[in-house]
N, C-alpha and C positions, 0 to 999 in steps of 0.2 A: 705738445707743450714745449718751451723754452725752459732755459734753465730755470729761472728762477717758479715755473710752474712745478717743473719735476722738482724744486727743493719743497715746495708747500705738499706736494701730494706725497712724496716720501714722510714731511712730520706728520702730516693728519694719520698718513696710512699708520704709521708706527704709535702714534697713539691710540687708533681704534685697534689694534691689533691688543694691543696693553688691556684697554678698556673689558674689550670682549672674552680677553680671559678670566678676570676679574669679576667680571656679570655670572659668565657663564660657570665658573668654582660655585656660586652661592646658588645658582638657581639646582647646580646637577647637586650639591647638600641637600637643601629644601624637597629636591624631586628624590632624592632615596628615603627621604624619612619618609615618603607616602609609599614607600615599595620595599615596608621592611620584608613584607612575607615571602620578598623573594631570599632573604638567609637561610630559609629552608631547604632549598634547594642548591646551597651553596655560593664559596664568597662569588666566584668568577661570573655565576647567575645573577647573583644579584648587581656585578658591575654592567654586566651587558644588561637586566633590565633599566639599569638607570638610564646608563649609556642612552637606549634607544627613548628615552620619553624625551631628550635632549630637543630635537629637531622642533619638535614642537612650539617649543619656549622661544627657538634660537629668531622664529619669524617676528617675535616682539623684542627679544634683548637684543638681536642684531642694529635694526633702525636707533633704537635710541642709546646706546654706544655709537652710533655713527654722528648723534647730535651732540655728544658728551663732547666728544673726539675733536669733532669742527669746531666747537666754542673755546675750549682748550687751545687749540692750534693757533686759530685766529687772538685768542687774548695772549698769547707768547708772542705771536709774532710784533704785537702790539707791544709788549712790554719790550721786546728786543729791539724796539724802533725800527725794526724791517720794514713795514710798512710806512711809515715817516719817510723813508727815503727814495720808496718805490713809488711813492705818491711823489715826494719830489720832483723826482726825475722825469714824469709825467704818465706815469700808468694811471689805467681808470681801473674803477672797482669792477668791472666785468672782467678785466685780468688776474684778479684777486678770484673770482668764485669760480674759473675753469677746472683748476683742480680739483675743486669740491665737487663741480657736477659730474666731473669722469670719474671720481671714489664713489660718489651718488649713484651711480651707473651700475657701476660692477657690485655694490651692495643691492641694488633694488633686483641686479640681474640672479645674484644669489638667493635671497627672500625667496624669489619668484621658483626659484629651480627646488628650493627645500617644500614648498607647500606643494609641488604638483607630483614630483617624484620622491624625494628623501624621506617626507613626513609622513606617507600614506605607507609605505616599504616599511620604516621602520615601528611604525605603529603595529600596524600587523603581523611582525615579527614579535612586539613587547604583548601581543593576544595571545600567541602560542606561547611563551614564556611563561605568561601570568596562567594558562591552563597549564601546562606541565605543574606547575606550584602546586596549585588547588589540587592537581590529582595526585599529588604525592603527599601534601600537607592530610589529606585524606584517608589512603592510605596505608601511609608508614610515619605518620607521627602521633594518629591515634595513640592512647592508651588505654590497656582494657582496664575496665574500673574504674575508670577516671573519667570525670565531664568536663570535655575542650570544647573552647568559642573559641574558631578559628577570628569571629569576626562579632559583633557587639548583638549581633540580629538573630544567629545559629547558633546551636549546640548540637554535641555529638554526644554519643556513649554506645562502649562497645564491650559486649562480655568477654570476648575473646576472641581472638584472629587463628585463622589456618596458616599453615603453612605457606600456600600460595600467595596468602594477602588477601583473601577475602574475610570478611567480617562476620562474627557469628553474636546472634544476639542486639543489634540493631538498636540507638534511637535517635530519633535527628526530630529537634524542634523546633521551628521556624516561625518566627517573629518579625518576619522582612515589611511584611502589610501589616499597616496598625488597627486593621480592621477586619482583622479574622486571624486566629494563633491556628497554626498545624502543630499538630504531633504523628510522626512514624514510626510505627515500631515493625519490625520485621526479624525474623527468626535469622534471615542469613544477606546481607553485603555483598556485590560486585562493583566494583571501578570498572567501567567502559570505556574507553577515547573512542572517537570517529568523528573527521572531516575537523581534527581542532576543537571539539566541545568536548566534556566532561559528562560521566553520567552516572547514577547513581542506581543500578539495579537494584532492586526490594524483592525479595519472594516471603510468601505467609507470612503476612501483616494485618495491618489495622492501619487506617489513618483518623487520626479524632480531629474534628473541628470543631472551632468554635466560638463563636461571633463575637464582637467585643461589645459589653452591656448587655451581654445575657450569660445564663449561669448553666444554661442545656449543653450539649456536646452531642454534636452528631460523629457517629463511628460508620467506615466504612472499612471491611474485606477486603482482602487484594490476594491473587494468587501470586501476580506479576506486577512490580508499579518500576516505571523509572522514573526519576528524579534529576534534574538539569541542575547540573553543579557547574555548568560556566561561570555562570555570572552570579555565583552564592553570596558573592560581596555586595551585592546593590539590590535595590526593594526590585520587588514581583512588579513585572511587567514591562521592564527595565527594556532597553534597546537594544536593537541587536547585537547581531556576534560583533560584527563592521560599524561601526556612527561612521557617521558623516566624515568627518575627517579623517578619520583608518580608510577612506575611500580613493581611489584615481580617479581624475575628472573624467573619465567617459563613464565611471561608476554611477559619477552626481549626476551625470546627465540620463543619464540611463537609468534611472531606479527601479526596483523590482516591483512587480504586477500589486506585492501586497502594499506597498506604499503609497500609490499613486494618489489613492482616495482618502490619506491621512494627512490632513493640510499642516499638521504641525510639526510631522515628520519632514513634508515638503520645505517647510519654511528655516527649517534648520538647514536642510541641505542647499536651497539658494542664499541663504546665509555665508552657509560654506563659500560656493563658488565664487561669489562675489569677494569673501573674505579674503581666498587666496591669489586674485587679483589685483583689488586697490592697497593692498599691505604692503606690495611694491612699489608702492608711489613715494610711500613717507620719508623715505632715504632721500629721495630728489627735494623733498619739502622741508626737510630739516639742513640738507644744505644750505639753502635760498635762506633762513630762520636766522641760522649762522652766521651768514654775510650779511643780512638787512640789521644784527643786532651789534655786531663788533668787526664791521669790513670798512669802516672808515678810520682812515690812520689819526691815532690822537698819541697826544704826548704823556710822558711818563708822569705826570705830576697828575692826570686827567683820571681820574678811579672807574674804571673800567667794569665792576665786580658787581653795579645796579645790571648795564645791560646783558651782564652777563645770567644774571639768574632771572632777568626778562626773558632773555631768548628761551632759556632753558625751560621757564614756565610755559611759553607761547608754543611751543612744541611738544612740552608733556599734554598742555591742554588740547591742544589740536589732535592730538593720540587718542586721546581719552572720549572724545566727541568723535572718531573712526570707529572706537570700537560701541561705541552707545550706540552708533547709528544702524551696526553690524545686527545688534537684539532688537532693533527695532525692524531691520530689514526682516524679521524672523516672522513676526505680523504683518507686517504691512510691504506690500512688492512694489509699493510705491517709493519705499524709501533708498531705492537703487540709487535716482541720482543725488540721495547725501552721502550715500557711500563714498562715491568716484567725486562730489563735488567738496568735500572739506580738503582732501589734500591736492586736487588739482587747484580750485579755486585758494586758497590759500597760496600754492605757488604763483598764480597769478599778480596775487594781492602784494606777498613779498617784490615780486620782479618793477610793480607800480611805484611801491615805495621806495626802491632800487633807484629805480630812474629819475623822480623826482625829489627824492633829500639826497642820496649821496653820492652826488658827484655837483658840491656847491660851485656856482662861479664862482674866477677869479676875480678881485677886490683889488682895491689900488689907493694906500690911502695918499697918491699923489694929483691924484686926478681930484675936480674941485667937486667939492659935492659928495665924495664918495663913489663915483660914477664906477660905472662898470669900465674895464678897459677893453682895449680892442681883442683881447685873449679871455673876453668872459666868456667865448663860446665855447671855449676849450673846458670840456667837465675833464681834467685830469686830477683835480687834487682836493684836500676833503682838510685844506688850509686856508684860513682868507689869508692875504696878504696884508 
């Protein structure tokens, strides 16, 4: 790039820079209050659980701070009549969107690097976080005599604890399926870890069920029962240790022998893969959005502020029909090419509309007629004469 490229790609860059802290303060807010229970395990735990559900978010707040950023830039540059004179002098607007697309670049390059490696790494790290919680919240925040709901769906109660931290006196009620209530009662409590899961050893119990719309209870005996406290937070039957997205692509490609023949499983995880593909596109589509809506130089008296929340709509909407298309890809394997066709064909569409409105011929009001002059073929400027 020349100077005046390097001065455009320095403000856009410093604007998205601005922007993405900005995003990313409210969304790492909004993602701790969903991970209060990591206070339990202290303040530094609960920063790094936050910390790590980051990555996640950052593959949709990155692109559209990078759309915020380009419209921003472009309408200063607008108000600062920098463009006015770049058009002047006789730039065309494809020297106006170079910088965009090389910001375009190195953001889609990053997208792409947090969905294949940062986001599956740090998810899996925020699985062992969230079990160490459960198995402590478990544990050692119990009280005896007292009934704690860790979570709106369980209860606990506990007559009293050993020394070591096993539990004496046992009861844990479970309401996770709305169509059958568990009860546990067990004389004595173990915490288990292994392999990253949680588990709930039982010895001399009972377990009572019982159906919902009827008033029978079936009891059964147990010498030995363990109970899976991974996942205590979400209803019976819930998914695995790993989804989809806690997964590396050779994971998604590879899926385990027991999911092959669960198409709904399957349809989430080509969901995935596809998702962590064309999410990289959108940075290059919301540059092209940018320049198609405010890259032709107008004067300061001209209000600029309609096409600006044009652009910004035509790129939220194009967003928002990527990811519709993503749940749709969940059902149906047909819907791959709307995946990769809304934001490549949309860059298309931009680049069309690119070439044919802005860059108007030169105008001559000397010549008779209004005639074009010998310099209409020259698209350098987005002024009639």
């Amino acid at each position: 790039m020349d100077l005046f490229g390097r001065y455009v790609f320095m403000q856009v860059s410093n604007a998205l820079i601005m922007i993405v802290g900005s995003l990313s303060a409210i969304v790492w807010i909004a993602t701790s209050l969903k991970q209060l229970e990591g206070l339990s395990g202290g303040f530094f735990l609960f920063i790094k659980m936050t910390t790590l559900a980051m990555p996640q978010a950052m593959a949709i707040v990155a692109p559209i701070a990078f759309l915020i950023s380009c419209l921003y830039s472009l309408n200063k540059l607008n108000l600062d009549s920098e463009l006015i004179i770049m058009t002047a002098s006789g730039a065309t607007v494809w020297r106006f969107i170079m910088p965009y697309i090389a910001l375009g670049l190195i953001v889609s390059f990053v997208v792409l690097a947090s969905n294949l490696f940062i986001q599956p790494a740090s998810l899996q790290k925020l699985r062992a976080y969230i079990t160490q919680v459960r198995a402590d919240l478990i544990t050692h925040v119990l009280q005896a005599g007292k009934f704690s709901s860790p979570t709106g769906q369980m209860t606990f109660h506990i007559r009293d604890r050993k020394k070591n931290g096993d539990l004496l006196g046992l009861l844990v009620s479970d309401e996770r399926d709305p169509k059958v209530q568990l009860t546990y009662l067990a004389e004595e409590g173990e915490m288990i870890k292994l392999d990253g899961s949680v588990y709930l050893k039982m010895t001399n119990g009972h377990i009572h069920r019982k159906l919902a719309g009827k008033d029978d209870v079936q009891i059964v005996k147990f010498d030995q029962y363990i109970f899976d406290l991974t996942d205590f937070g979400k209803a019976k039957g819930g998914k695995a240790l790993y989804k989809p997205r806690a997964r590396y692509l050779p994971g998604l490609l590879n899926p385990p022998a027991s999911e092959i023949n669960r198409p709904k499983i399957l349809g989430r995880i080509r969901a995935e893969i596809h998702n962590r593909f064309s999410s990289a596109l959108y940075p290059l589509l919301f540059a092209f959005i940018a320049v198609a809506a405010l890259g032709v130089a107008r004067s300061t008296r001209q209000n600029s502020s309609k096409l600006l929340v044009i652009g910004f709509c035509v790129g939220m909407g194009a967003r928002m029909l990527g990811l519709a298309s993503i749940n749709i890809l969940k059902v149906n394997p047909h819907a791959v090419w709307l995946v990769y066709g809304i934001p490549i064909g949309g860059i298309l569409l931009c680049i069309l509309y690119i070439w044919k409105n802005m860059a108007p011929e030169v105008f001559s009001k000397f010549l008779p007629g209004g005639r074009k002059s010998s310099g209409g073929k020259v698209k350098n400027s987005g002024v009639q004469l």
